[in-house]
N, C-alpha and C positions, 0 to 999 in steps of 0.2 A: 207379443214382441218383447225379449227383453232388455232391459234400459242399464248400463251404468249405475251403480251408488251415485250420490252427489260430492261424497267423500268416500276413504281410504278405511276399509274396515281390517279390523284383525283376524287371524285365526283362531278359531273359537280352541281355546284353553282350558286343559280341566285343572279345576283350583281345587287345594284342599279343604277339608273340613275348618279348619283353622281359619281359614283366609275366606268368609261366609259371611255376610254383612249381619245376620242374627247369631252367629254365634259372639261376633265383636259386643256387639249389642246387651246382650248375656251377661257376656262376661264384665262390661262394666257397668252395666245395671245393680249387678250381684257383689263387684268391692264394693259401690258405693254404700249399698244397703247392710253391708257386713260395718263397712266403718261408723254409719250412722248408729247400728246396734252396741260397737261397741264404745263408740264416743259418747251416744246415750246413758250407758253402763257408768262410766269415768264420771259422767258430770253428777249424774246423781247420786254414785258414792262419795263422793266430795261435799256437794252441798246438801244432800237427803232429800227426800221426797217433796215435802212441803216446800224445800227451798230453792227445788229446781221449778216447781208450779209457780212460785214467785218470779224467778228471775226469769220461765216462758214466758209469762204475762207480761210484764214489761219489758224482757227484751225484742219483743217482735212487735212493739211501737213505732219505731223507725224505717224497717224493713220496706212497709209499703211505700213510705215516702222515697226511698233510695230509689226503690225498683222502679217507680213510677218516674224520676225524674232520670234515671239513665237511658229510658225509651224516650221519655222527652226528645233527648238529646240524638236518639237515632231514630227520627221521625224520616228525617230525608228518604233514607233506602234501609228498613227496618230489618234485622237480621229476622231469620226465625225461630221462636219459644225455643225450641228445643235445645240451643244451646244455651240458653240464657239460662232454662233449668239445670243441664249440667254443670255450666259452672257456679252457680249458687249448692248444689248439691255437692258438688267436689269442696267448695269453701268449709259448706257448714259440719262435713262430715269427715274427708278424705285429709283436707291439711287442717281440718285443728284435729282430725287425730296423730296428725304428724309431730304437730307443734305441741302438743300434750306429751306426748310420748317423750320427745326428744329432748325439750325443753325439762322437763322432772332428769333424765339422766344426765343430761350436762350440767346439771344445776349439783346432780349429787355428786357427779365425778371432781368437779371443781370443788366442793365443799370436804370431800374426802381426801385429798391432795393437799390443801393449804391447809385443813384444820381453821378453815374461818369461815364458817356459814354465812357470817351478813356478808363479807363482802365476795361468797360466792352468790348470795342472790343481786348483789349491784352487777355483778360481772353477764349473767344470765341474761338481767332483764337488758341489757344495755351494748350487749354483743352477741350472745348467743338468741336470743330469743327475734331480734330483727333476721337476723342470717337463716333462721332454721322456716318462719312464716312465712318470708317473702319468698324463698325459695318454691315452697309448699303452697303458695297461691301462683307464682309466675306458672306451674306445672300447668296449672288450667289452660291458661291463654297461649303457652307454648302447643299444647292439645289440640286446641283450636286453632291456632294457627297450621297446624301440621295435616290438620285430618279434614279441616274444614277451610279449607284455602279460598274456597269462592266467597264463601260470606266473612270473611276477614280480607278486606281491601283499601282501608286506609287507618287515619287515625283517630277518628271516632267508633270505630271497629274495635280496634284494642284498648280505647278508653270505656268503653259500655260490656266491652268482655272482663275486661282486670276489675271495673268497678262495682259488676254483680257477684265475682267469686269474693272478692274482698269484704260485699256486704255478708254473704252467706259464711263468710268466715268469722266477721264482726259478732253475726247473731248468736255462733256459739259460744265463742266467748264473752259475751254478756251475760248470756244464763250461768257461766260458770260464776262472774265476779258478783251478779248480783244474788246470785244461791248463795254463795257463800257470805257478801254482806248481813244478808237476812238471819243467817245461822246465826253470824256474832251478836246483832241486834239480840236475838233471842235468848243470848247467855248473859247477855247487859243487861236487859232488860228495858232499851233505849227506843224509842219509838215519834214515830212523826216526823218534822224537821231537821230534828238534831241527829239521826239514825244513820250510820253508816250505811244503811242501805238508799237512803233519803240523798246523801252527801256522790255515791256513786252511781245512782240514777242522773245527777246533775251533770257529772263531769261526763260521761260517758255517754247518755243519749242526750241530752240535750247540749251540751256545747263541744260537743267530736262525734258525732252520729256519723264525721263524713272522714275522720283518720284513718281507719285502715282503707275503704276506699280511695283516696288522696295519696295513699303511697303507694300501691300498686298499680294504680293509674299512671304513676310514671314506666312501670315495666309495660303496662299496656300500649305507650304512645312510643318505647323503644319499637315495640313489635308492630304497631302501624305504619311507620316509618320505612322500616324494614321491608313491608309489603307495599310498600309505594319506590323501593329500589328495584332498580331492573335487573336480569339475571344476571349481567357481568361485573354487579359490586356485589362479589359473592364477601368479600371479606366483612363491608360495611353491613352487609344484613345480618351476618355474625356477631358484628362490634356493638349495634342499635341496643339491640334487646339485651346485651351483656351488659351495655352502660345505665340503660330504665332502672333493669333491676341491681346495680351497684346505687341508684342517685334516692333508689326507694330503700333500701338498708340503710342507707347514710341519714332519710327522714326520719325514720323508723328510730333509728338509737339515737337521733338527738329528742325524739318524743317521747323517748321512754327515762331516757339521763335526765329529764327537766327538774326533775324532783330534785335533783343533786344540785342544784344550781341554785339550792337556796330557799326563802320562806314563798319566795316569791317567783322564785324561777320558772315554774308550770304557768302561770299566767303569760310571764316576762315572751317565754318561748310561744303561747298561743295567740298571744298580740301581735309579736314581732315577725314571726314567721308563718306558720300555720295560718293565720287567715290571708295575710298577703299572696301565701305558695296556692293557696285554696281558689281564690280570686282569679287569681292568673291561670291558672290552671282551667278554669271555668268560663275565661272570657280566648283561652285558643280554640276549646270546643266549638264555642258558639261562632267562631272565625272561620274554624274550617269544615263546619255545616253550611256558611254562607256561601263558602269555596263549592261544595258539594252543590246547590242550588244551583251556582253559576256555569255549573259543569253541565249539568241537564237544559238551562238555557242556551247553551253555544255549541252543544252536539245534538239535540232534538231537530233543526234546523234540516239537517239533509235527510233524514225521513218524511218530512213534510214536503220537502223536490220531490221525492220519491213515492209520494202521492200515500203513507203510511199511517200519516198522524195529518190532523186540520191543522190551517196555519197560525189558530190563537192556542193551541197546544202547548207549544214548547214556552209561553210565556204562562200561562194557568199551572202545567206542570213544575216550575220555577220559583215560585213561591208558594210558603206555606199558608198564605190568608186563602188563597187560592184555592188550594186543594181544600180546605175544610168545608168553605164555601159550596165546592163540587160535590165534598159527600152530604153535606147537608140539605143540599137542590138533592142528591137522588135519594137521600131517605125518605123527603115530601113527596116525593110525586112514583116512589117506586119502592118503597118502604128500605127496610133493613137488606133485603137480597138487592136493593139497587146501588145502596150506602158498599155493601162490600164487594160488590162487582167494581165502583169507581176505586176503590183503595187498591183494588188487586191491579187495576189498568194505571193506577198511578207505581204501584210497586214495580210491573213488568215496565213501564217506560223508563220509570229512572235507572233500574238495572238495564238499559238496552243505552242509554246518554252512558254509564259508568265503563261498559262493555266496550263499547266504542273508545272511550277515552283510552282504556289499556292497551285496543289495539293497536292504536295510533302510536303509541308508548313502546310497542311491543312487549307486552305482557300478557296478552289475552289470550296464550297456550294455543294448541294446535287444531282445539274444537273450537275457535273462534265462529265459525260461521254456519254452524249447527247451533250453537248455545243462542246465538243471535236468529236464526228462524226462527228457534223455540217463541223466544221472546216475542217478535211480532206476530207471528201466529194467535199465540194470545191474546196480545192487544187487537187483534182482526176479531176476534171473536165476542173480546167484552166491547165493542166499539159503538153499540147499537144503546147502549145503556149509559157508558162514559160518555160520549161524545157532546150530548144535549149540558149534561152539568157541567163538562168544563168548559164548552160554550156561554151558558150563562157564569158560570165564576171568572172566566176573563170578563163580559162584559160591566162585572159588579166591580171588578179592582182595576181595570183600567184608568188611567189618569186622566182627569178631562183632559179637553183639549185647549191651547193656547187661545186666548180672546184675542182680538185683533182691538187695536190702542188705537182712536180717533186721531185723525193727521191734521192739525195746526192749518188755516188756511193760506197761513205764510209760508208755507214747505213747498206749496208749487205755484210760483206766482205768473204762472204764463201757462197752466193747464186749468181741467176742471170744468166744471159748465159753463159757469155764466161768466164769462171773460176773463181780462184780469183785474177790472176792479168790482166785482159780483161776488157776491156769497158761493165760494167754491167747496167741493168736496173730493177730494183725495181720491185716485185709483187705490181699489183696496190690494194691499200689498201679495194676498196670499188668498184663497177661497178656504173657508173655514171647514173642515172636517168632520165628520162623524167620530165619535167616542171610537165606537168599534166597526172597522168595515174590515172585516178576515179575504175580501178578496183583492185590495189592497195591498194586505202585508207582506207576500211574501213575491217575490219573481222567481227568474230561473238561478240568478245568479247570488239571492240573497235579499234583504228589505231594500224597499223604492223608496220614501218618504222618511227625509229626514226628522220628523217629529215621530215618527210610528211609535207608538209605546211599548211594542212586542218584537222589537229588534233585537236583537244578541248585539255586546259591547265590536265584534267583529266578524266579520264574512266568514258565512259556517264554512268548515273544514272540508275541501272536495276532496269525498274519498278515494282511495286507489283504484277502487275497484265500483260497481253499479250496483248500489242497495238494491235485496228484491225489490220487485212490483208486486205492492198487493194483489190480491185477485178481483177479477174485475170480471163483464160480462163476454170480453172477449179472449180470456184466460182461463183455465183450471184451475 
């Protein structure tokens, strides 16, 4: 017999060669590896062989600390490698060959024009050379945003995208400054502490390892913003991302002018600004990952009605002690293929809490309810393997429960046992609880008990419409 789609399919289209998801593929696989060959070229005619081996060795000291602390930060709902590789490979390869490129000619057009060299290199470094980078890393995250709309959905999205192209941009230019340091050492003949190479290892990786990420993180959080606008502020999703990458040029040539400001100005400016801008910067992150946590707390709720997820779920799912907790119960008792069944059951639920919030929002596009099978279907499948560990990780971080405070015999002077002038004992006010009792938690309309620890802050969200039903024994 046959049945209905469940949705609205298209006419099947023939597409051309062009429009082939391996030919896209292709072809930006092949710039990026063409600019890496020739950014390779640039750097090592500059600083020479030996002095580009110097300045790989220590330029790619920091790298892993960046890389590792931008994932930190997208623990919540973790995009996937692969663009993270792209844009560290567009950074390191594609805009500093930009910024190589364009920056040497604006530097010489302006010095052929005035007939004043120095103060076409103040002009460069402090006008042109912010405009030409930031531009040339926003390209990434404008990419991602554009071609990669689903895993670009708030603003820790465009801060973890701006912050990996911005390191892989960092990386080359370090090999450049510190190749070339090493050359002059070697014509000095200066070495150890006192070495300009010793002097530009300091400033550059150890006290600003985090500058050029720090300013294009502001174009990254224009472009998260922007993705947290609905369709009908078409102007303000225009204006976000115009304004990130105007506030990240603006950091940019006050970081680069500091030198002009005196014997002390490059200090003056990384105390006064730069760690302050860096701080804050680092403490909205970690604000609106809490935001993100709270979002899977207070839309997991109606899956659990819907019989999808158990009801100490959406509180395990919620926290990050939780979750690690979870993978480290199925590493013990179910090794490494247990460990990443739980992460992948933690990845598909929080993207199923974020999916839901869009829709709510109207954002979540016209395959809303496809994209959301997908999802639970998944979690039905790893459920036999998550379900045991986030059971035990709620029961491990749930809060005790309230003790009950011995009542004064003077509190009820006309109840009790033994009359009213007897050693009395107080009706106890409340029956004391279990830590964790998940059949408790949840009813039809949302949590029963006002102490529950696995409550959402309010009555989950009744949707429009009737989440599937799992499948069950009296279901297909």
């Amino acid at each position: 017999m046959a049945t209905c789609p469940p949705y609205p399919t298209r006419a099947h289209r023939h597409t051309h060669w062009w429009q082939r998801t391996w030919v896209r593929y292709g072809a930006l696989i092949t710039l990026l590896a063409l600019s890496g060959l020739v950014i390779l070229a640039l750097v090592r005619e500059q600083t020479g062989t030996q002095g580009f081996l110097v300045g790989l060795g220590l330029a790619v000291l920091p790298v892993p600390l960046l890389i590792t602390a931008f994932r930190w930060l997208d623990r919540v709902d973790p995009g996937p490698w692969r663009n993270l590789l792209f844009c560290f490979a567009w950074g390191a390869c594609a805009a500093a060959l930009i910024a190589i490129v364009a920056n040497s000619f604006a530097t010489r057009w302006i010095a052929t024009a005035t007939a004043d060299p120095a103060s076409a290199d103040t002009l460069g470094a402090t006008v042109i050379a912010p405009v030409v980078e930031e531009s040339a890393k926003a390209a990434a995250v404008l990419l991602v945003f554009l071609f990669r709309r689903r895993d670009f959905t708030g603003i820790v999205d465009g801060v973890v995208v701006a912050g990996v192209t911005a390191t892989g941009f960092a990386f080359t230019e370090n090999i450049l400054y510190l190749g070339t340091a090493f050359g002059t050492d070697q014509l000095t003949g200066d070495s150890g502490i006192a070495s300009v190479t010793a002097a530009t290892f300091f400033v550059r990786v150890v006290m600003s390892p985090f500058a050029h990420p720090l300013f294009t993180v502001l174009t990254g959080i224009g472009f998260g913003v922007a993705a947290l606008s609905t369709g009908r502020h078409h102007l303000r999703r225009a204006l976000l991302p115009l304004a990130g990458l105007l506030l990240a040029m603006g950091m940019h040539a006050l970081w680069n002018g500091s030198a002009a400001f005196g014997e002390y100005g490059f200090f003056a400016v990384y105390a006064a600004f730069m760690v302050p801008s860096f701080g804050l910067l680092t403490w909205l992150v970690i604000w609106t990952r809490q935001r993100e946590l709270g979002t899977v707390r207070a839309e997991l709720p109606a899956y659990v009605v819907a019989g999808w997820l158990t009801p100490a779920e959406p509180y395990a799912l919620g926290s990050m002690r939780a979750r690690r907790i979870a993978r480290q119960y199925a590493r013990r008792h179910a090794g490494k293929e247990g460990a990443r069944a739980v992460a992948r059951y933690e990845a598909c639920a929080t993207s199923v809490a974020f999916l839901r919030q869009r829709g709510r929002r109207g954002r979540a596009g016209a395959d809303f309810a496809v994209r959301e099978r997908a999802l639970l279907d998944a979690l039905w499948h790893l459920r036999d393997l998550a379900r045991p560990a986030l059971d035990h990780a709620a029961r491990a971080t749930a809060p005790p429960p309230p003790v009950p405070q011995p009542v004064p015999p003077w509190a009820y002077p006309y109840g009790g046992t033994h009359g009213a002038y007897g050693l009395r004992t107080a009706p106890t006010p409340y029956a004391p609880q279990a830590p964790y009792a998940p059949h408790a938690l949840y009813g039809p309309l949302g949590p029963q008990a006002p102490h529950n620890p696995y409550a959402p802050p309010h009555t989950p969200y009744a949707p429009p419409y009737t989440p599937y039903a799992p499948p069950g024994p009296h279901r297909p």
